[in-house]
C-alpha positions as CSV (number, residue, x, y, z in Angstrom):
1,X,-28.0,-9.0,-17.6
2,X,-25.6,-12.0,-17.7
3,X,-23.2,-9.7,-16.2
4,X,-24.8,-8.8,-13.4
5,X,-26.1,-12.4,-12.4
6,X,-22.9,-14.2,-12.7
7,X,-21.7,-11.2,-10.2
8,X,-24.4,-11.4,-7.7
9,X,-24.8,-15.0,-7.5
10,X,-21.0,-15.5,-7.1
11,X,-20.9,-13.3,-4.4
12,X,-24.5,-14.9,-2.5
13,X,-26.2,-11.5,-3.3
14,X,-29.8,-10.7,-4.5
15,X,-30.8,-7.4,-5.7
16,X,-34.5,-6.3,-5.9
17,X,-35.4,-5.5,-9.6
18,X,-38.6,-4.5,-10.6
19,X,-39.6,-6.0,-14.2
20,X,-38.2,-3.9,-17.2
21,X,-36.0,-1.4,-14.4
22,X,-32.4,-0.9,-14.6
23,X,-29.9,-2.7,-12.1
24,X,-30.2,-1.0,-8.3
25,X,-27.8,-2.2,-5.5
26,X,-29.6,-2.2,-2.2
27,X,-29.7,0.6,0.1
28,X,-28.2,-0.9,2.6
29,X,-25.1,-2.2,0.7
30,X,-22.1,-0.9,-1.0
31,X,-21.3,-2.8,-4.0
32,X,-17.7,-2.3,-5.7
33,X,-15.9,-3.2,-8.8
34,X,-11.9,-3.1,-8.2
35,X,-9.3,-5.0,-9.1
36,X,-8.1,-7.0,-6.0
37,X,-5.9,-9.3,-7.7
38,X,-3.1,-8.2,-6.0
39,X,-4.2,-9.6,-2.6
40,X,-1.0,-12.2,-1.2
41,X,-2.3,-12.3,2.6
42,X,-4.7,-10.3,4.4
43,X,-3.3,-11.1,8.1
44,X,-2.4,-8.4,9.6
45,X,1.1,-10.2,10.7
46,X,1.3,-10.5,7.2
47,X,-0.8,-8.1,4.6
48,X,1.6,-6.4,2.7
49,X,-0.3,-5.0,-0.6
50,X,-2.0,-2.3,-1.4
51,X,-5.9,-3.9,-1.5
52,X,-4.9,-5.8,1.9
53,X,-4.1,-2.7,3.7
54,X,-7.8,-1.3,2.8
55,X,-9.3,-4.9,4.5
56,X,-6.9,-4.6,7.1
57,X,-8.0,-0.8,8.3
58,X,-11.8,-1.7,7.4
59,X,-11.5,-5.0,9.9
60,X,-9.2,-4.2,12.5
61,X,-8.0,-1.4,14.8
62,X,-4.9,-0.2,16.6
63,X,-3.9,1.6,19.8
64,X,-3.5,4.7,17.6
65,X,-4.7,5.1,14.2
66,X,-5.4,7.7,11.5
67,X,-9.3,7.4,10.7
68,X,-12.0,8.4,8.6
69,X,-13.2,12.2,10.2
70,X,-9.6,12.9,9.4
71,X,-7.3,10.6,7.8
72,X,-4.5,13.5,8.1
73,X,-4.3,13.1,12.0
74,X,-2.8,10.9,14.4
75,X,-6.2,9.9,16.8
76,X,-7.0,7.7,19.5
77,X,-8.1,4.0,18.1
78,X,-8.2,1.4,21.4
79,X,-6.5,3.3,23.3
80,X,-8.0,6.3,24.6
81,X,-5.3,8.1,26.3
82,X,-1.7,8.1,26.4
83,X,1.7,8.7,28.5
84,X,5.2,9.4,26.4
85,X,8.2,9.3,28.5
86,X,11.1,10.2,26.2
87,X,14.4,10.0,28.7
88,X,13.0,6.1,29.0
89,X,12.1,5.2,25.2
90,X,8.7,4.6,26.9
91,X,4.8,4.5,26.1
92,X,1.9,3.7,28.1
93,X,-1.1,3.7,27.0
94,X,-4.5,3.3,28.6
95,X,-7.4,1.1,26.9
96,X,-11.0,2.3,25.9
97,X,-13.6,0.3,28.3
98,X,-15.9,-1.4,26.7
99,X,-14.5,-2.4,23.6
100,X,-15.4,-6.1,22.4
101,X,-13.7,-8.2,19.3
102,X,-16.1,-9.3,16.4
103,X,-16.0,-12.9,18.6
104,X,-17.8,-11.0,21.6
105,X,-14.7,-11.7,23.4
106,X,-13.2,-8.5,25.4
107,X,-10.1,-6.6,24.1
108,X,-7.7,-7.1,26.9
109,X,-4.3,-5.5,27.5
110,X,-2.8,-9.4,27.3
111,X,-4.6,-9.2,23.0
112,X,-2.1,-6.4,22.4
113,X,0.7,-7.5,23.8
114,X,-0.3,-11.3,22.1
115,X,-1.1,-9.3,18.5
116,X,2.4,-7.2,18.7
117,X,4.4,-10.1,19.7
118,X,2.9,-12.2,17.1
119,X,3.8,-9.9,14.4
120,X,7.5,-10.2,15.7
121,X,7.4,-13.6,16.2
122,X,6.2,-14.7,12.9
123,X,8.6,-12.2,11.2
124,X,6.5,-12.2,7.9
125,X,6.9,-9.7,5.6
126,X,5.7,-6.1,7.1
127,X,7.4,-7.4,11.0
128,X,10.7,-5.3,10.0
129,X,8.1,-2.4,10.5
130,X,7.8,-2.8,14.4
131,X,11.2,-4.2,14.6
132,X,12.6,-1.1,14.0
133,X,12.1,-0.2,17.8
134,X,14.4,-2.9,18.5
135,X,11.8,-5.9,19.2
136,X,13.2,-9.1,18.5
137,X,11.5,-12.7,19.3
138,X,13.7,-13.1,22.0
139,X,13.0,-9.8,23.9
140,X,9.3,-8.7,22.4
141,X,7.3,-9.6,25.6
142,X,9.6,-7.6,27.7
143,X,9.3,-4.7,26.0
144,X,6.0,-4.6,25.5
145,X,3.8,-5.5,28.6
146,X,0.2,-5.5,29.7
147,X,-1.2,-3.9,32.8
148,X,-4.4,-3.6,34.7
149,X,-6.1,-2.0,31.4
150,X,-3.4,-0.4,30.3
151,X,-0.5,-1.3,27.9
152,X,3.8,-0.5,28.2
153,X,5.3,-0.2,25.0
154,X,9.3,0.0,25.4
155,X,11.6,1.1,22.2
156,X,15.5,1.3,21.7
157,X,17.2,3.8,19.7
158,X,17.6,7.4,19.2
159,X,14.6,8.7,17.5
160,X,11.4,11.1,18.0
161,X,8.5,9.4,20.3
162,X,6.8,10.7,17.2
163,X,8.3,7.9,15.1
164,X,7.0,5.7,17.9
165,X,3.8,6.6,17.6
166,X,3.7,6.5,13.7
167,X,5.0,2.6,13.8
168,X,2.2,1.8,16.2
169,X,-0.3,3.6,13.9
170,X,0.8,0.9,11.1
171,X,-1.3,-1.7,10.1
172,X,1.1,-4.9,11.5
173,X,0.1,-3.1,14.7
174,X,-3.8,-4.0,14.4
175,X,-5.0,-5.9,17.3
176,X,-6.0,-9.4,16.7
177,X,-8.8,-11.7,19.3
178,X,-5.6,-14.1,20.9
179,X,-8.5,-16.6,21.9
180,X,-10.0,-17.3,18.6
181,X,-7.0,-17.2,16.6
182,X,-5.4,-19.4,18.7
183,X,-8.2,-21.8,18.6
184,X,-7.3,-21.8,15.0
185,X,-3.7,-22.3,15.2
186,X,-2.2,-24.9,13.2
187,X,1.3,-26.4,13.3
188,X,2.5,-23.5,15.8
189,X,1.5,-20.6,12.6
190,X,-0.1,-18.6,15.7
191,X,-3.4,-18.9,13.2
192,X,-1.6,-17.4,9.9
193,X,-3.4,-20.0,7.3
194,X,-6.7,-19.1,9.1
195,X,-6.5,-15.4,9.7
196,X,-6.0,-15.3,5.7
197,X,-9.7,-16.4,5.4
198,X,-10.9,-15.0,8.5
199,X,-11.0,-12.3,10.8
200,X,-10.4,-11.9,14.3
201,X,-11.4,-7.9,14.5
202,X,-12.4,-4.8,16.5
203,X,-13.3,-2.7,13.3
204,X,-15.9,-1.3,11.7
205,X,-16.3,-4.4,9.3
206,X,-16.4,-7.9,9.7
207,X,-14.9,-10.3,7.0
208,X,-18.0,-12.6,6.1
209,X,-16.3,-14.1,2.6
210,X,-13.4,-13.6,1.1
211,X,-12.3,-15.8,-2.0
212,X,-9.5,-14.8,-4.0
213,X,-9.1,-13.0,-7.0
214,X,-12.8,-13.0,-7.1
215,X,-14.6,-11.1,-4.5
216,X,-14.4,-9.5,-0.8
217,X,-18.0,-9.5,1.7
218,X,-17.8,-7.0,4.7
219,X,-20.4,-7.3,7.1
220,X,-21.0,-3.9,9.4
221,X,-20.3,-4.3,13.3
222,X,-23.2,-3.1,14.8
223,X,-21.3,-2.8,18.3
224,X,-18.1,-1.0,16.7
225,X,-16.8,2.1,19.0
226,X,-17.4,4.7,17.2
227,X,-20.6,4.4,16.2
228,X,-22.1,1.2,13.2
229,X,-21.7,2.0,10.1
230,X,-24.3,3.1,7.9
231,X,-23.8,0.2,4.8
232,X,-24.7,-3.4,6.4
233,X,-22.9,-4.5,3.8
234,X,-19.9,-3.7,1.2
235,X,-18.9,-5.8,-1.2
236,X,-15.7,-5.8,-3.0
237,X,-16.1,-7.6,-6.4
238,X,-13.0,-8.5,-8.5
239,X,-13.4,-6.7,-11.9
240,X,-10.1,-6.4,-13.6
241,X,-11.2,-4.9,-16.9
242,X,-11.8,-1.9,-16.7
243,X,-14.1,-1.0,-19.5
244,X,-16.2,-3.6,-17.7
245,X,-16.2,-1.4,-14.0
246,X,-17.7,1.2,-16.3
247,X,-20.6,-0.7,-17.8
248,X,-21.5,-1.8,-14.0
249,X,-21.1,1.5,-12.9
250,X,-23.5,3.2,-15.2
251,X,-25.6,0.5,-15.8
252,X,-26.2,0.5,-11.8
253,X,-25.1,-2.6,-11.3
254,X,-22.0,-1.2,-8.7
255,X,-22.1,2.0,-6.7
256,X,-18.1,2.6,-7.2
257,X,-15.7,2.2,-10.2
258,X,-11.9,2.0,-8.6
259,X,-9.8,1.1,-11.9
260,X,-11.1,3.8,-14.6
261,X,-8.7,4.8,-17.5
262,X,-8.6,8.4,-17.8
263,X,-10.8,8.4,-21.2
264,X,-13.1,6.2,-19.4
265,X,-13.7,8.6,-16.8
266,X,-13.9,11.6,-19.3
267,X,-16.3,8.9,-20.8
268,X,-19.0,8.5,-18.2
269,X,-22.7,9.9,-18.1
270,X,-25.6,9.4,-16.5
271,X,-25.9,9.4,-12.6
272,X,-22.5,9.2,-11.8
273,X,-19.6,11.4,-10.2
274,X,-15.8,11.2,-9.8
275,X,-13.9,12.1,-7.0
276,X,-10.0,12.7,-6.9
277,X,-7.6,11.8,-4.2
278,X,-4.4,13.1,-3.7
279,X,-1.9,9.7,-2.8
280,X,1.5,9.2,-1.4
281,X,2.3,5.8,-3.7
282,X,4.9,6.8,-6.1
283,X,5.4,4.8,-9.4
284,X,8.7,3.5,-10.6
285,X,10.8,1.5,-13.3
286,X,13.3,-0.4,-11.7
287,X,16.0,-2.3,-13.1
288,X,17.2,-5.8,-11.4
289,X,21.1,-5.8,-10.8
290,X,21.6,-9.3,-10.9
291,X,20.9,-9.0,-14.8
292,X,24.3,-8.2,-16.0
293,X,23.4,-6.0,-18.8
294,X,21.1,-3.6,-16.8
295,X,24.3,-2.8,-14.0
296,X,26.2,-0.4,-16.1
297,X,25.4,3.7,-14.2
298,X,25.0,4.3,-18.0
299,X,21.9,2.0,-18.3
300,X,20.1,3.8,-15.2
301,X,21.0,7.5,-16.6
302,X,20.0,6.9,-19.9
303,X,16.9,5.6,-18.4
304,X,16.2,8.7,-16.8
305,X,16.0,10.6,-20.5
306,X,13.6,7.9,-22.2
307,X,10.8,8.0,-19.9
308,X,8.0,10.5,-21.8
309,X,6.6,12.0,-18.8
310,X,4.7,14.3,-20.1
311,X,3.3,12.3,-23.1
312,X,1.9,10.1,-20.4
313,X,0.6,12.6,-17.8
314,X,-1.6,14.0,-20.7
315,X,-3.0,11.1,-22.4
316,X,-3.0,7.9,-20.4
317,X,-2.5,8.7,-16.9
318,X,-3.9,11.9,-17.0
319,X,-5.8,12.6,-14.3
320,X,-4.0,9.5,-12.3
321,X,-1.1,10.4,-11.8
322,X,1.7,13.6,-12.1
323,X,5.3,13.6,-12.7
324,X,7.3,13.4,-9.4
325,X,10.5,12.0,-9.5
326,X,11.7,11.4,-5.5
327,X,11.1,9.0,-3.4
328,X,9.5,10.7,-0.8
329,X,6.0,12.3,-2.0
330,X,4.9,15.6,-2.7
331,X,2.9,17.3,0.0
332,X,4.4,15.9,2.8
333,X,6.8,17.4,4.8
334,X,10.3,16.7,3.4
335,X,9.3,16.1,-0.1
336,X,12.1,17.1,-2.8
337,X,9.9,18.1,-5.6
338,X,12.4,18.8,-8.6
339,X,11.8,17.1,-11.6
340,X,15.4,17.6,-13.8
341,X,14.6,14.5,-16.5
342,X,12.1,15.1,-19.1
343,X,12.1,12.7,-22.4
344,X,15.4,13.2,-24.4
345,X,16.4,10.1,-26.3
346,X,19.1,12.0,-28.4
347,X,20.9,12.3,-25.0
348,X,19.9,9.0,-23.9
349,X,21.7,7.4,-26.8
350,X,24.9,9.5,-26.4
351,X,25.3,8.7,-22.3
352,X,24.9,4.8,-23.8
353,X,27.4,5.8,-26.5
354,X,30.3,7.2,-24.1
355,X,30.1,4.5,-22.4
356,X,30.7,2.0,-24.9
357,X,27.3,0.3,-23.9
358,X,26.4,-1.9,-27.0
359,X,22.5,-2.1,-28.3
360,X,19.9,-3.3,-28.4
361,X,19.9,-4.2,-25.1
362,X,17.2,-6.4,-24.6
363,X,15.0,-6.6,-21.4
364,X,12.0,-8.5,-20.0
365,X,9.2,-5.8,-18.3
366,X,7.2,-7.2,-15.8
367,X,3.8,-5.4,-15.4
368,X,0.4,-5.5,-13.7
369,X,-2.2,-7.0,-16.5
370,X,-4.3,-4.1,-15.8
371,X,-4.9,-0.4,-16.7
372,X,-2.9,2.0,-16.6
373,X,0.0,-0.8,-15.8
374,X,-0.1,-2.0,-19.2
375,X,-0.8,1.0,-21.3
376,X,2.2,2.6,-19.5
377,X,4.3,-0.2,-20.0
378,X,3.7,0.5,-23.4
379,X,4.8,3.7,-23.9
380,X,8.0,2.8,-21.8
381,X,8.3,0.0,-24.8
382,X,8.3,2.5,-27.7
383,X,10.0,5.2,-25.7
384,X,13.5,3.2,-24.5
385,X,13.6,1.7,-28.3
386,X,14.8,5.0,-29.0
387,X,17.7,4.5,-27.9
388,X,18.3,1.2,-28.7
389,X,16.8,-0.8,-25.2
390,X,14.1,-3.1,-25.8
391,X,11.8,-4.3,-23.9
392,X,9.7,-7.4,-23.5
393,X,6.7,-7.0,-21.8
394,X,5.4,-9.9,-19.8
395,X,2.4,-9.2,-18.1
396,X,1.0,-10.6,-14.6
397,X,-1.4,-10.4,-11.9
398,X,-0.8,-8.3,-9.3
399,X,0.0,-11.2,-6.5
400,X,2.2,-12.9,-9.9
401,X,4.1,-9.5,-10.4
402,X,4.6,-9.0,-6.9
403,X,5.6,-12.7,-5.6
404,X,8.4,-12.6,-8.8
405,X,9.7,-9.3,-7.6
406,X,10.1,-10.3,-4.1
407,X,12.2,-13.4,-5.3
408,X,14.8,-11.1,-7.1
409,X,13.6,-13.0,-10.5
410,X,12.4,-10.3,-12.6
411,X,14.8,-8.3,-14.9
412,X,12.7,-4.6,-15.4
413,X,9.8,-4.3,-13.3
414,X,7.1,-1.3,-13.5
415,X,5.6,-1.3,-9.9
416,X,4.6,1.3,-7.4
417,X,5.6,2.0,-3.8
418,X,3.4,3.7,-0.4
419,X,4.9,4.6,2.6
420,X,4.1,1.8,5.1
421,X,3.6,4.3,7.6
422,X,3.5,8.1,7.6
423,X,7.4,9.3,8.0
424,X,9.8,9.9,5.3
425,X,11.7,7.2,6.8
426,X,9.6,4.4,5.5
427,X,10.5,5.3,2.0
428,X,14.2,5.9,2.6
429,X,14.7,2.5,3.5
430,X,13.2,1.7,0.8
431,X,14.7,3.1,-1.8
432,X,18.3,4.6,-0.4
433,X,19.2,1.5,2.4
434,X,20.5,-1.9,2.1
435,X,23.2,-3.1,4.3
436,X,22.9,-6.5,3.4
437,X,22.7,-7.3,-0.1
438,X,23.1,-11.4,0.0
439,X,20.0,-13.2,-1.4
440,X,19.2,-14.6,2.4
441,X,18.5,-11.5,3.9
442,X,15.0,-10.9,2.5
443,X,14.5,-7.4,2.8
444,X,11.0,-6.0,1.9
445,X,12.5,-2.6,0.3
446,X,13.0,-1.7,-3.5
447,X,16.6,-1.8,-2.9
448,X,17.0,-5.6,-1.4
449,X,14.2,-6.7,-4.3
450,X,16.4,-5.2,-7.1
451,X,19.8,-6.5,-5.7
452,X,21.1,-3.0,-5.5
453,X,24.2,-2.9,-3.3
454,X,23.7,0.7,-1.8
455,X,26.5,2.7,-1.5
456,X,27.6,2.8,2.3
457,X,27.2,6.7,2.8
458,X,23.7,6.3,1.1
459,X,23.4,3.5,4.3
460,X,24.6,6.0,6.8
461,X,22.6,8.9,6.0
462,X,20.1,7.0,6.1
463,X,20.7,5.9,9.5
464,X,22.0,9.7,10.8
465,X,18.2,10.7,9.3
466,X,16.2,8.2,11.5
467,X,17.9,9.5,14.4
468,X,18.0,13.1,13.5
469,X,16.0,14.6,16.9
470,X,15.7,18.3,15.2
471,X,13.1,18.1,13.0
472,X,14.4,20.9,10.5
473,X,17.3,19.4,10.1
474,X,16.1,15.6,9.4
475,X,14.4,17.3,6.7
476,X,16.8,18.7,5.0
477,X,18.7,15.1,5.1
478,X,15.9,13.1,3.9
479,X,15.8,16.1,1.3
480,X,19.3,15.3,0.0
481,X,18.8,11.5,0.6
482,X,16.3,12.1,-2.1
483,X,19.0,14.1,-4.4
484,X,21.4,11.1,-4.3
485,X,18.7,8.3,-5.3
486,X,17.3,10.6,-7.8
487,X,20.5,11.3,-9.8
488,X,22.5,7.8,-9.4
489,X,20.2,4.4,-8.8
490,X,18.8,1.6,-10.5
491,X,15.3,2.7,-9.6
492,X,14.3,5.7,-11.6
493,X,11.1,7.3,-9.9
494,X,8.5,8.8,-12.2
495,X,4.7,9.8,-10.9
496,X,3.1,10.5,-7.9
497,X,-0.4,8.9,-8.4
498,X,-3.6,10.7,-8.0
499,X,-6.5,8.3,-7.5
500,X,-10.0,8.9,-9.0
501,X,-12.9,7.3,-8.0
502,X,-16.3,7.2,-10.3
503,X,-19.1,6.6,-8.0
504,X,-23.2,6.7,-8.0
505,X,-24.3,10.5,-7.5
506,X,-25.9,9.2,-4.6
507,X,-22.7,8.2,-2.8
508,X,-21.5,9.9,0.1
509,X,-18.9,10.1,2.8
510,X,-16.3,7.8,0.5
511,X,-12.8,8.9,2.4
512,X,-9.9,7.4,0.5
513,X,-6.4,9.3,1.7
514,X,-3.0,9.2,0.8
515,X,-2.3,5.5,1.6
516,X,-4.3,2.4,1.1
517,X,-4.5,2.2,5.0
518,X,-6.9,5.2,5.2
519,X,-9.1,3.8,2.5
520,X,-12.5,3.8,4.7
521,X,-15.8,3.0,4.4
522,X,-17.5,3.3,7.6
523,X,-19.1,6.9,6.5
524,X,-20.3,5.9,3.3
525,X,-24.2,7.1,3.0
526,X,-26.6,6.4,-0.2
């Protein structure tokens, strides 16, 4: 099969075929067809998409971390014990013995304080996630300090250890060998340019190649904590059509399809399966405020009435995805799961009417060249010309799409969002906060990237929330947090995504949870 050699050979790997048999990946490897296009950076200091965060958790490990037995709990990663002291904003934690980097070298107290600081120092695009506990480059290395096998991890402002601890679960908080990524530093970039080629891990995984847009080689540690895993090797091969992820998989060319259409999956036979995971990412239409005709209310309400929800969830995203329609996602404590807007362009054209809003207006759609980006991008297309918006849909990879949306340039944009780490906070600053709307305060949030100036109550619930100590009642603010975004803002939420994963029949032990951080694939069996 020309297929399958141009795959193989591009990614230095032979599979044994008999004369005359169908394709077989080896027993000992996991081979997988994705689309990883969307890959900026895969330093930790750094890694900020979705495919990134599954390298990052495969390669690397953090004091705390939510793992594969049971990606729904907060567990010991390097650290094996812990001391909270509250009345001091203060976290020791004691390391696991034993525990050596990919290198050989020994994790030491001084790597975690180096791999913390770094992120801070840096100040790349995920850094705002640790600097919430009040690190800065001037004060990092005093507030968090190494012992004799032990690390002290100081924080400032009035929140829950339990918010501590789910920052330090995140992935800029994976622990990086200082030795031999400073032996690769360049120019003073602490070893940036080389840590997205390389690795400098603790994790289950090694990077052994990485090129991108094209392919991903994880070699097993055979020394990792917790026990080697049982693929020597998984492979991550860029396949961005999907039709073609389903010819691989049931020909046997791959053991895992990650980008099926919901007809393709209905589609497949043969010695395959398909498993469905519940995820947190929620999926959104957002409308850029520095495009004059998009910054009328009446544009964003009207919106809200031309998305068909339900034509989509039952034809091409069904299966994928389900109408949700808050920022915060469903099955997670503080969730707001009403869902008031259902497909009405009747009163879609009157709200544009009463408020004197001239059509056609005419906007460009920036999309992911990939299913079901495109195919819902379409329906948006036919939907909103309904009422007279039209849109113009320009279609991108994922690192194209993303890079334009983080440079305020786009004027629609159809993207998704996951929490970065697991509290409701981490998607209301990102979809209800922005104190600083000016176009040099990068701000890696929906709100800053669609030049939404939030309204300053929006800003200070948002701030009472974080520092809400009753956990009842910080629930009921992130609750109405969730009202206000819902009914009034430029970014009108629509799905929760449901991710399904076609795989060999004799695939086990997969674990993919809510996030892409608790994609793992140290279980996996064949």
């Amino acid at each position: 099969m020309k297929i399958l050699k141009s795959l193989m050979l591009a990614a230095a790997f032979t599979l044994p075929m008999a004369a005359g048999a169908s394709a077989a990946t080896p027993d000992n490897a996991l081979v997988v067809a994705q689309n990883i296009d969307d890959i900026v950076a895969i330093d930790p200091a750094q890694a900020y998409e979705f495919t990134s965060g599954e390298l990052v958790t495969n390669v690397y490990d953090r004091l705390v971390q939510y793992d594969a037995e049971d990606p729904t709990v907060l567990a010991d990663g390097l650290a094996e014990s812990w001391d909270i002291d509250a009345a001091n904003k203060t976290i020791t934690f004691k390391l696991r013995e034993g525990v050596t980097f990919h290198s050989g070298n020994p994790v030491r107290a001084e790597d975690v304080v180096f791999s913390l600081a770094r992120v801070i120092k840096l100040n790349l695009t995920p850094a705002f996630i640790l600097a919430q506990l009040g690190w800065t480059p001037e004060n990092v290395e005093e507030m968090v300090t190494a012992g004799e096998g032990t690390v002290t991890i100081k924080y400032t402002g009035d929140f829950s250890s339990a918010f501590v601890m789910n920052v330090l679960a995140a992935r800029p908080a994976s622990v990086v060998d200082k030795e031999l990524v400073m032996a690769n530093e360049v120019d003073g970039d602490m070893g940036n340019a080389w840590l997205n080629a390389n690795s400098a891990g603790t994790g289950p995984f090694k990077l052994s190649m990485y090129r991108p847009a094209e392919l991903v080689r994880l070699e097993a540690s055979p020394n990792y904590f917790k026990g080697a895993p049982k693929m020597k090797t998984v492979l991550l091969r860029h396949v961005a059509e999907s039709a073609t992820q389903q010819l691989l998989l049931q020909s046997g060319d791959v053991d895992m399809a990650r980008n099926l259409t919901p007809d393709q999956v209905e589609g497949l036979s043969g010695d395959v399966k398909v498993q469905s995971f519940p995820q947190a990412a929620v999926h959104f239409l957002s409308f850029n405020q520095k495009t004059e005709s998009l910054t009328p209310e009446a544009v964003w309400d009207a919106a809200r009435y031309l998305v068909d929800y339900e034509g989509m969830t039952n034809s091409i995203i069904k299966g994928q995805m389900e109408v949700h329609q808050a920022f915060w996602p469903k099955g997670f404590p503080g969730s707001y799961n009403e869902t008031p807007y259902s497909y009405d362009p009747e009163k879609a054209k009157q709200i544009l009417a009463d408020a004197g809003i001239e059509t056609p207006v005419k906007v460009t759609l920036d999309v992911i060249n990939a299913a079901p980006f495109t195919d819902m991008a379409q329906s948006l297309q036919a939907s909103f010309a309904d009422a007279g918006i039209e849109f113009d849909i320009i279609p991108g990879t994922g690192s194209q799409v993303i890079t334009k949306y983080r440079e305020r340039s786009h004027e629609a944009m159809l993207l998704y969002w996951g929490p970065d780490f697991m509290d409701p906070h981490s998607n209301a600053k990102a979809f209800a906060y922005n104190s600083d709307n000016s176009d040099g305060s990068y701000a890696a949030t929906t709100t800053w990237r669609n030049a939404w100036a939030v309204p300053d109550e929006l800003n200070k619930m948002t701030k009472a929330a974080l520092t809400e100590t009753d956990s009842a009642k910080r629930q009921d603010m992130y609750i109405e947090l969730q009202k206000r975004v819902q009914e009034k803002s430029p970014i009108v939420i629509m799905f929760q995504a449901s991710y399904q994963v076609a795989m060999g029949e004799n695939v086990e032990g997969y674990v993919n949870g809510a996030t892409s951080d608790f994609v793992f694939y140290r279980l996996v069996t064949k």
